[in-house]
N, C-alpha and C positions, 0 to 999 in steps of 0.2 A: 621599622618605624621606631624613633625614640618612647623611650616610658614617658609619662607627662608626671607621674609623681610616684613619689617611695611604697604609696599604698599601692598601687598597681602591680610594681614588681615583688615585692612583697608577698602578697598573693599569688601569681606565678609562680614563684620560687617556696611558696610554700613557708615560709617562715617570718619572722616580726618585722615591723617597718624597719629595726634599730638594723638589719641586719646586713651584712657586708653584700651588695649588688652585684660588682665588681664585674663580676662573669658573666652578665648580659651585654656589655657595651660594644661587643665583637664579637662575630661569628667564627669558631672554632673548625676550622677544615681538617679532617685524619691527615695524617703526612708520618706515622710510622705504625708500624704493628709490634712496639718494643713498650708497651704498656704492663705495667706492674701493680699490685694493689694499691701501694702507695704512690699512686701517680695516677693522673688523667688522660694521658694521649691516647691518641686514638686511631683505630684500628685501618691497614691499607687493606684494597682490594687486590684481591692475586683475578688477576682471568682464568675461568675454567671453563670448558664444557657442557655442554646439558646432562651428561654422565658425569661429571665431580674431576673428572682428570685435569691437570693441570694444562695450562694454555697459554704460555707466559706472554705470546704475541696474541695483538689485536685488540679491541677494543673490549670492557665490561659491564655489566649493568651494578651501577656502586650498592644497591640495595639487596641483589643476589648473588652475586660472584660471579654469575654466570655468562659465557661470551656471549654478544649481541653484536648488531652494525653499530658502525661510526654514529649513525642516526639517532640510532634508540638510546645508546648510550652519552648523548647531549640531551637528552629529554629531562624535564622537570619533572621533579616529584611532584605529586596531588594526591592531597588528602582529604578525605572524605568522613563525617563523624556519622555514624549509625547506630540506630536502636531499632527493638522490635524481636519480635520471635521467630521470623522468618527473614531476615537479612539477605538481600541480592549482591552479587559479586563479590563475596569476599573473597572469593575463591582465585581471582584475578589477580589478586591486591601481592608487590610482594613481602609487607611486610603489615603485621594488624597486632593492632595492641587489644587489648579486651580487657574492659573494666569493668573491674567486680564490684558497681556498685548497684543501686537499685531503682530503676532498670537495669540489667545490663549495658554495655554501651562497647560501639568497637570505632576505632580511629583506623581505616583502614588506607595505607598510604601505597599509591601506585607511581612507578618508571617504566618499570620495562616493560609492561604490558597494558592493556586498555580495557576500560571495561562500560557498557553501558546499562544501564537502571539500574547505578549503585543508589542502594536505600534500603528502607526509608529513613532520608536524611532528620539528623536531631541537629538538636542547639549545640552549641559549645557549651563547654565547663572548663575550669580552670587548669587540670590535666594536659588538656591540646597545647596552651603553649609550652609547657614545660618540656613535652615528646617532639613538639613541630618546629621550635626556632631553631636547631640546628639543622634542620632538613631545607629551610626557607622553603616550604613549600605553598603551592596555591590551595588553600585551603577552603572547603565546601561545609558548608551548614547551615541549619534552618534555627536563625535567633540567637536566644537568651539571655539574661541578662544585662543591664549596661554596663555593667561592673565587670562580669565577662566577657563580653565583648572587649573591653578597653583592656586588660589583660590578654586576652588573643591579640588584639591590633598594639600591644608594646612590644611583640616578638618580631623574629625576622619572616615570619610569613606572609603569603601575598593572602588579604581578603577577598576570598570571590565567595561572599555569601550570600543566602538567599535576596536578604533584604535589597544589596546593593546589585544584584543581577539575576532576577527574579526571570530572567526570557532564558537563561542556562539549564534551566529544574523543568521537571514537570512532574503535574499532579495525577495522581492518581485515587482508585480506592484505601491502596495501603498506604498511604502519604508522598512525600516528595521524595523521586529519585533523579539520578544526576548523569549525566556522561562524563566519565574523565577525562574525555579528549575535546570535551567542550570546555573543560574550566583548566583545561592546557595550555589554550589559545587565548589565554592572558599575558599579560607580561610575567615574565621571572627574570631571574639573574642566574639561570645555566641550572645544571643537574645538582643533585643534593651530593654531600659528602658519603662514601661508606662508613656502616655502622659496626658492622662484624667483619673477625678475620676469620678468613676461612681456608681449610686445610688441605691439601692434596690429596691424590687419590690414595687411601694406605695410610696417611695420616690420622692422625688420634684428634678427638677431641677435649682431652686433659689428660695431666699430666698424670695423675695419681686417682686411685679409686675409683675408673672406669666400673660401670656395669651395665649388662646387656638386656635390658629389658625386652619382650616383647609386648608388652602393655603396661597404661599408665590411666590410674584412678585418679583424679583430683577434684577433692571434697571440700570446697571453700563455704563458710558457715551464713546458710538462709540463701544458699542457691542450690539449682540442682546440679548433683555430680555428675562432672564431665570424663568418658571414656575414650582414650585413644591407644589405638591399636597399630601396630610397626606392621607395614606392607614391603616384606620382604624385597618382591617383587617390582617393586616402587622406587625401595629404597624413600619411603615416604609415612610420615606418622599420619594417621586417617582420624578426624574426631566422628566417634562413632554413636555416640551418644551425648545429650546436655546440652545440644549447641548446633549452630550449622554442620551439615557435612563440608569440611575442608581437608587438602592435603600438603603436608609442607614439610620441608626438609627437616626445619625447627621446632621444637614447642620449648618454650620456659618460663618457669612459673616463678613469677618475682612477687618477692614479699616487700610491700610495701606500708605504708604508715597513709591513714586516711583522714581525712578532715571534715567538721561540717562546713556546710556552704549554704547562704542563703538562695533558695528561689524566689523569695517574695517574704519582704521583710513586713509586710502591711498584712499578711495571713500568718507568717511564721513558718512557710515552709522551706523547708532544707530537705538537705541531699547529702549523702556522701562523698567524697572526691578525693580519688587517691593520690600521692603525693610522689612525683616520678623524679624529685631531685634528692642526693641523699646516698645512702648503702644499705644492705642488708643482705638478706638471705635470698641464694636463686638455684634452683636445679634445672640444667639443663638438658635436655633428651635430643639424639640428634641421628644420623644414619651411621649404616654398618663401618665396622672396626673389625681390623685384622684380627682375627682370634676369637668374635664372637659370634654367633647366630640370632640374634638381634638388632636391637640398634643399639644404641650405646647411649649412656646418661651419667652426669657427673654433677653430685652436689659442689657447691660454691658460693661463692657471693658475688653480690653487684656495685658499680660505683660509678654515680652521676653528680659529680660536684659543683655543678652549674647547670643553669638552665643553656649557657651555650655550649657546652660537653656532651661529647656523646658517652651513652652509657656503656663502661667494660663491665666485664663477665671474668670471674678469677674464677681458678678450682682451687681444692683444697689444700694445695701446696701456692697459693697467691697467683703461679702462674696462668697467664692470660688461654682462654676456653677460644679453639676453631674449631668455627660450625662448619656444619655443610654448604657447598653450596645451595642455593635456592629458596624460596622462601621463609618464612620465619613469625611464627605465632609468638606473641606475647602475653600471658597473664598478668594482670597485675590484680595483683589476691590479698586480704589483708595477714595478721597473724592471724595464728588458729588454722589455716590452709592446710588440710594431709594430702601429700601427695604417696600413691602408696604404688609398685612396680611388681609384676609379674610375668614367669620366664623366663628366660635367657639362662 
């Protein structure tokens, strides 16, 4: 859906009306894995396995690398925004952002797999579209603002929100939870683009300064610190404390720059809302590497120079970070974040 004014995108994109839009007007599809710091492109999907081995024939699921049918891999993304201290399905999801703001908040975006009473469902904030227009995916939430909303409905994503499809949710004691195979059976326009490249079996996930953690601290300031532990056995990071129990091939903890937002300009209340367009600092933690007994983790940076770009991962030599196959956790944490590594 077109933006209807400069302030809308603006907002989106995080930055002042005056400021160059440009990079909304079209949606950005991956078509190489030859991305560099100083450049945008974005990441292909190699097909692999459910073990991470290479699989160069058959179809992929673009969100985990991982081989799927023909079927699955036509499937739309759907996303779903969630709050709360007990969150359902994230565990399904293959890929969840989590934002460090207050409440906490997770964007958790599902293809390859399904999940039913994801919740309980929140409002949007200005975030979802910056993360969701390159995915065009069918997007699920309960409200907020009009101002956010009209920022969400200027991206490429489909609205199936509460207000406008209220017989999709259902209520409960812990609020609204959703099915993703209910807000599937919307209209889209085909599977989302992949976001990661991801590496063969034996391959590295950077290029320089590997290290083999078996556990990871991160202490984002006026939340509780979150513990995750490498399951060897898995070949999977476990959050073992701070947070839901999840497990995923990925965690990375992106430093991001955050903004006030009004909830209610008539009381004065705001919120904070982190700002997903942009670079900065990101460490990534991901599964075993030849030579180590852990998993493997490589400081770097990130770079989303549009709200219709997907976001690259560089290590500390610029060159472009492959994850693992399978899912993939997202922090987005402001400065001040310690992430601290023990083990390996």
């Amino acid at each position: 859906m077109a933006a209807s004014s400069c302030g809308v995108i603006a907002a989106l994109a995080g930055c002042s009306a005056s400021a160059d839009v440009s990079s909304t007007s079209a949606r950005s599809r991956p078509t190489s894995s030859t991305a560099s710091a100083s450049g945008g492109t974005s990441p292909a999907v190699t097909a692999t396995t459910s073990t991470g081995s290479t699989d160069a024939a058959g179809p992929v699921a673009p969100l985990t690398g991982l081989s799927v049918t023909a079927v699955t891999a036509q499937r739309p993304a759907v996303a779903v925004a969630v709050a709360g201290s007990d969150p359902s399905g994230l565990g399904s999801a293959d890929v969840v952002f989590e934002e460090m703001a207050s409440p906490v908040r997770y964007l958790a975006v599902f293809q390859s797999e399904q999940a039913s009473g994801v919740g309980p469902v929140t409002s949007t904030r200005p975030t979802d579209g910056q993360l969701l227009s390159v995915l065009h995916s069918l997007t699920g939430y309960d409200g907020g603002t009009s101002s956010f909303v009209s920022t969400l409905d200027a991206t490429k994503i489909v609205d199936v929100g509460y207000a406008g499809h209220a017989s999709l949710y259902a209520a409960g004691s812990g609020g609204l939870t959703v099915s993703t195979a209910a807000l599937a059976a919307g209209q889209s326009d085909g599977p989302p683009p992949g976001l990661f490249s991801y590496r063969p079996a034996g391959g590295s996930l950077a290029s320089a300064q590997q290290t083999h953690p078996t556990s990871v601290r991160v202490e984002v300031p006026g939340q509780p610190a979150e513990q995750w532990s490498f399951d060897s056995r898995a070949d999977r990071w476990v959050e073992t404390a701070g947070g839901p129990r999840v497990s995923v091939a990925n965690l990375v903890v992106q430093i991001v720059s955050f903004k006030t937002v009004y909830l209610s300009h008539r009381y004065g209340l705001t919120a904070q809302s982190p700002v997903a367009v942009g670079k900065g600092a990101a460490t990534v933690f991901s599964g075993t590497a030849a030579g180590g007994s852990g998993g493997t983790a490589a400081a770097g940076t990130w770079s989303k120079p549009g709200v219709a770009a997907v976001t690259n991962y560089f290590d500390a030599a610029s060159e472009p970070m492959n994850f693992a196959p399978g899912p993939t956790w997202i922090v987005l944490a402001p400065a001040g974040t310690r992430t601290s590594q023990a083990g390996g």
